[in-house]
N, C-alpha and C positions, 0 to 999 in steps of 0.2 A: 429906705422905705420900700414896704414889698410893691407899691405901684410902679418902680424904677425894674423891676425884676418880669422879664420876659415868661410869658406863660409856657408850661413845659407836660410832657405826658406824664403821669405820675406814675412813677417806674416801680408796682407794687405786685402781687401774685395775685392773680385775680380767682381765683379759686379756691373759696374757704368755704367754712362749714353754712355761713350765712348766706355765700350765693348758691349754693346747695340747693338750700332750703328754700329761696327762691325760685330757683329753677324745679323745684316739683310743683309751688305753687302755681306759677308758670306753665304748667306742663296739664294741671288740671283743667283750667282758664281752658285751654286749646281743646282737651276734650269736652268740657261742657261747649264749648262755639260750634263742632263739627257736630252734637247733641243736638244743640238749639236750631244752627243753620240750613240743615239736612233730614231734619227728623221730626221733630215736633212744634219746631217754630214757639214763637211769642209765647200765645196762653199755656202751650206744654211746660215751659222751660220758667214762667212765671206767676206770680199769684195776683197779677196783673188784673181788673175788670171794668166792666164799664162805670164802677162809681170813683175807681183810684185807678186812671188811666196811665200815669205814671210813679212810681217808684224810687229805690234807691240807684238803680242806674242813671236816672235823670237828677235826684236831687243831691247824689254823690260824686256821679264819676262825670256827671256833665257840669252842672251849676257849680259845685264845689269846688272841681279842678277849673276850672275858668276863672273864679275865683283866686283858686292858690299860685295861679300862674300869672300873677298880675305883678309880681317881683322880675319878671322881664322888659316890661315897660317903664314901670318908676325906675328903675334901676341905670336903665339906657336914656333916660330923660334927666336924669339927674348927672347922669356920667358927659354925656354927649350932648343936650341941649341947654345945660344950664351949664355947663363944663366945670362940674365938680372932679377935677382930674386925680383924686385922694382915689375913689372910687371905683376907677378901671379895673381893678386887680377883682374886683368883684360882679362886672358886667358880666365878662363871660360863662361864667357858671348860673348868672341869674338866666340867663339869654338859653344858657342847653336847658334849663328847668322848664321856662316858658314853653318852648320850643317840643319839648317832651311832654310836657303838660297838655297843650293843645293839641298834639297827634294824638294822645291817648282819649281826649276828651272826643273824636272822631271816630275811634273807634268802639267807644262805652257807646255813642249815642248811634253804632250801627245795630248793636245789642239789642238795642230798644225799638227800635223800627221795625212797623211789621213787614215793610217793604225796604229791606236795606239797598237791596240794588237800585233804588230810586234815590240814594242821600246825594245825587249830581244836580238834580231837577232844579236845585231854587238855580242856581249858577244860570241859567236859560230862560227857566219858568218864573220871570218878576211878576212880583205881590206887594205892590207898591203900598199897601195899605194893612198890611202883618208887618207886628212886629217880630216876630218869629223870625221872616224871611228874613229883615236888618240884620237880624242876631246871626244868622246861618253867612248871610252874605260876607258879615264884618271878618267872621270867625275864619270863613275860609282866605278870604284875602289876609289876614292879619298872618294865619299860618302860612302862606306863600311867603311874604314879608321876613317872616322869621328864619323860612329857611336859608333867605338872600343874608340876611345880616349873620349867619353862619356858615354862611360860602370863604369866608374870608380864612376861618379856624381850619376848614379842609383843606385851604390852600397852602397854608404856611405848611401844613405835616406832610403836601407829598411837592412842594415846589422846589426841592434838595435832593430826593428821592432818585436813586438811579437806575433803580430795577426797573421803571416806569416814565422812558425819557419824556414821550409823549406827554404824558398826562403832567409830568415835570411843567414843559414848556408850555402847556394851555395855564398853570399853573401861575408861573409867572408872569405870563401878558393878563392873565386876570384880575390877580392880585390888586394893581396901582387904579384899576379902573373902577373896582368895587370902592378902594379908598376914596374917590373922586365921587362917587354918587351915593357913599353907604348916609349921610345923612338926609336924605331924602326915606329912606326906606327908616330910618330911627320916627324921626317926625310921623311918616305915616302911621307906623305902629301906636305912636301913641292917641294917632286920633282916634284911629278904631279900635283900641282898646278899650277909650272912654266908651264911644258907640255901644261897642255892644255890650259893654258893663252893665251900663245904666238901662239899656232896654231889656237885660233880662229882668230886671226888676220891674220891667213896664207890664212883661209878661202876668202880672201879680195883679196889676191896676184895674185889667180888664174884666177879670172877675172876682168884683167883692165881692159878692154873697157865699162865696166859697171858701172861705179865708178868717179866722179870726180875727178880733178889732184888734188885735195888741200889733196885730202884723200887716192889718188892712190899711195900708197909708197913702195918699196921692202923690206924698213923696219918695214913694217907693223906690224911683228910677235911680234920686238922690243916695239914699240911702245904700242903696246896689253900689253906687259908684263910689262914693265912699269909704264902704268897708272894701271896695278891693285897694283904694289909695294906703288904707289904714296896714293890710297885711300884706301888702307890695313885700316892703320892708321887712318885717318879722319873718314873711317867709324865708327871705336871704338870709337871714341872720342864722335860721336854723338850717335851714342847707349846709350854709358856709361849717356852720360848726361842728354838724353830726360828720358832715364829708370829712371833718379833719378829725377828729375822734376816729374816724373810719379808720384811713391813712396812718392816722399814729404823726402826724403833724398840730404843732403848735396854730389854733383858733388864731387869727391875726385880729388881735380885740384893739389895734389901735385906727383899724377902717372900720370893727363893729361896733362898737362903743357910740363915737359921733354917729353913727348911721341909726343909731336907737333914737338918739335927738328928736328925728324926723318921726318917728315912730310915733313918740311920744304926743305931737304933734298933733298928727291924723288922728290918734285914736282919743283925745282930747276935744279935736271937733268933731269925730263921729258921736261922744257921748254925749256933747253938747246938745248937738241937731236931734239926738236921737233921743233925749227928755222933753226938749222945745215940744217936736211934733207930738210925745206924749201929753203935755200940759195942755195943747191947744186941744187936742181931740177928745182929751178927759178919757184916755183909755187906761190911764193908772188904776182905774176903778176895777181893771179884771183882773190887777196883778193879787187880789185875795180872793178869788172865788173857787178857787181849791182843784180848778181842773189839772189835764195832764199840760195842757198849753201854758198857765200863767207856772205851772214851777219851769218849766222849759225855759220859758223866756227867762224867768228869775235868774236859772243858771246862765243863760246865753247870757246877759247885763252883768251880773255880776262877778262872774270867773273869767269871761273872754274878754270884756273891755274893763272895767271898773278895776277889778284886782291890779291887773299887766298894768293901767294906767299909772295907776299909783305906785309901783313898785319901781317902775320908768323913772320914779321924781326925786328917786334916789342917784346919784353918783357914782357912791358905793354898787347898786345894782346893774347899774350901766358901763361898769367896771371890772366885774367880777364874771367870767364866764358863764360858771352851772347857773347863776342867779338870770343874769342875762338871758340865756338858752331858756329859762323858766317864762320867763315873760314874754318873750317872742312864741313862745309855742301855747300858750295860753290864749294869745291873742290868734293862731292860727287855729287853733279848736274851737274859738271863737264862734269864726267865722264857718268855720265845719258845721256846728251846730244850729248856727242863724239860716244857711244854705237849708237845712235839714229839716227845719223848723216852719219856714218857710213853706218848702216843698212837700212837707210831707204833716207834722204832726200841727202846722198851721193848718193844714188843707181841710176843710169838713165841706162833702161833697152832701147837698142835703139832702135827697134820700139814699142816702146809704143805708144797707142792709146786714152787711160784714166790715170788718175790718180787718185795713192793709197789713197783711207782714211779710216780708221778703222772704222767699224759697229759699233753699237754702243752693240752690243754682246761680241764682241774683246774688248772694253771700260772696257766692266761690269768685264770679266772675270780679267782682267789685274788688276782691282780695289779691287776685292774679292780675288783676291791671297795674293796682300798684306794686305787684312784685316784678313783672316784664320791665315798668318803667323805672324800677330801682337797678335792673341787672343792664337794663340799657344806656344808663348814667354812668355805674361802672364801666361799664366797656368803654363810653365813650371816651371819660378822662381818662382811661388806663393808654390810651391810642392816640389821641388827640391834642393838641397844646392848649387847655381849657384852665386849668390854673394856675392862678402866680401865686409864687410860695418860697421865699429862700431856700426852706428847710428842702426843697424839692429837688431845687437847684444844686445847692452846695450837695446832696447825696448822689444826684449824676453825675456833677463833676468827680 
């Protein structure tokens, strides 16, 4: 069973035509930053105004990724506190995704700030009465967190090391001490994860009038929390699979399969909850009135949860990799869209004069985050002992 099979570096060539193509996307990202940061700031570099104060940098590379990285939490909770010991062989890649996810979502949301060298301030300056600041607060202690529960992967790869005795031997007296306290730091992760889950949705509560009824709910915070329980999971599933289609290693569908189980699960009570609060509030009533919002939602209900639900109830589908990869990635575009929808084509600021469309500055940057943190995921399994895999094993042997 590959849970029995030590995590190892994936001994592959890291230099193809796709991180290439990364690394120029990459490479733009850096010049629009030294554009935006140096030269024109905020309104130059975005079509940002005082009626759409925020964008797709907040409703993508911050909300969204906060969201998609919510597969290092369930992941480590289900592995480590609930001791689903099947599951380990999958912690650690969920944990670099989080872990990546959340540095990058700090760096999207310096983007945005007209004062980035002030993004230390809440850390000092408490605002006991913003929900913003909980959300900043959680985010950044959560990202501390994560880096400690990936102290352990850096150890193993230079705690053998001889080029580096030093760092060898801190290496190994660290080791058995992180083992002794690392569930301490699992547990905290998952409490502020809920945290600040659920209040970026609260961020939504405070101002109805801004917001369509389909998306204006008091259970907003719930529903945030929620759909990150619901694509914890999906996101791994697609990780796990695109990385090994990457590698040219066999999907290990006998930890992704059961792991869909849970899947199916969450996303069964998120549709649950998420008709209830429709029937109570009687906002079914906008899903015909022909705007851009009720087909949005349409698609968000019915492609991201509704479709993946149902194809989940299958066996066969929970069995079958491309079928599988389908429905996990449906139910993460899902939640792409609900983020999206939410933040931006929910939004109706009421006197607005223009509408919002992202620059195409705001485009590049949003496209180069996710290209930095795809080449930084490479590098990192290509160096580091992050997955277990026979097939990985048996080729360095």
């Amino acid at each position: 069973m590959s849970e029995h099979v030590l995590p190892v570096p994936v001994n592959r060539k890291f230099f193809t035509r796709g991180v290439f193509l990364l690394i120029v996307l990459a490479a733009i990202m850096a010049c629009i930053a030294v554009y935006r940061f140096l030269f024109v700031g905020l309104a130059g570099a975005t079509n940002l105004n005082q009626e759409y104060p925020w964008g797709i940098w907040i409703s993508i590379d911050v909300a969204t990724g906060v969201a998609l990285a919510a597969g290092g939490f369930t992941t480590a909770t289900l592995a480590h506190i609930f001791h689903r010991e099947h599951y380990h062989a999958i912690a650690r890649p969920a944990l670099l995704t989080a872990m990546l996810g959340y540095t990058f979502v700090g760096i999207g949301l310096m983007f945005d700030l007209g004062r980035p060298y002030n993004i230390w301030h809440p850390i000092i300056l408490w605002h006991g009465n913003s929900v913003l600041f909980e959300v900043g607060l959680c985010v950044v202690c959560y990202l501390n967190v994560l880096y400690i529960e990936f102290l352990p992967i850096v150890c193993e790869r230079f705690q053998d090391d001889l080029r580096f005795p030093a760092i060898a031997r801190y290496c190994k007296w660290l080791l058995p001490i992180l083992g002794k306290v690392m569930f301490l730091f699992v547990i905290a992760g998952t409490v502020l994860s809920c945290l600040h889950q659920s209040s970026l949705g609260n961020l939504m509560v405070i101002a109805p009038s801004k917001f369509h009824d389909l998306w204006d709910t008091p259970i907003c915070s719930l529903l945030f929390l929620l759909s990150a329980f619901m694509v914890g999971f999906p996101m791994v599933i697609f990780e796990s699979m695109y990385t090994a289609w990457c590698f040219k290693i066999k999907p290990e569908m006998e930890i992704l399969s059961p792991l869909s189980k849970y899947t199916l699960f969450f996303t069964g009570l998120y549709l649950a909850v998420k008709v209830t609060d429709m029937l109570i509030r009687g906002s079914y009533v906008y899903l015909t009135e022909g705007s851009i919002q009720s087909y949005a939602f349409t698609v968000e209900m019915l492609f991201g949860v509704a479709v993946p639900f149902f194809m989940l109830l299958s066996p066969k589908i929970r069995n079958t990799p491309r079928l599988l990869f389908i429905a996990a990635l449906l139910i993460v575009l899902g939640v792409v869209m609900n983020r999206v929808n939410v933040f931006l084509i929910g939004y109706q600021p009421p006197y607005a004069t223009v509408s919002y469309i992202p620059s195409i500055f705001e485009v590049a940057v949003t496209i180069g985050l996710g290209a930095t943190l795809m080449l930084v995921y490479r590098a990192i399994v290509t160096f580091l002992p992050v997955i277990s895999h026979p097939d990985l094993v048996a080729r360095k042997a």
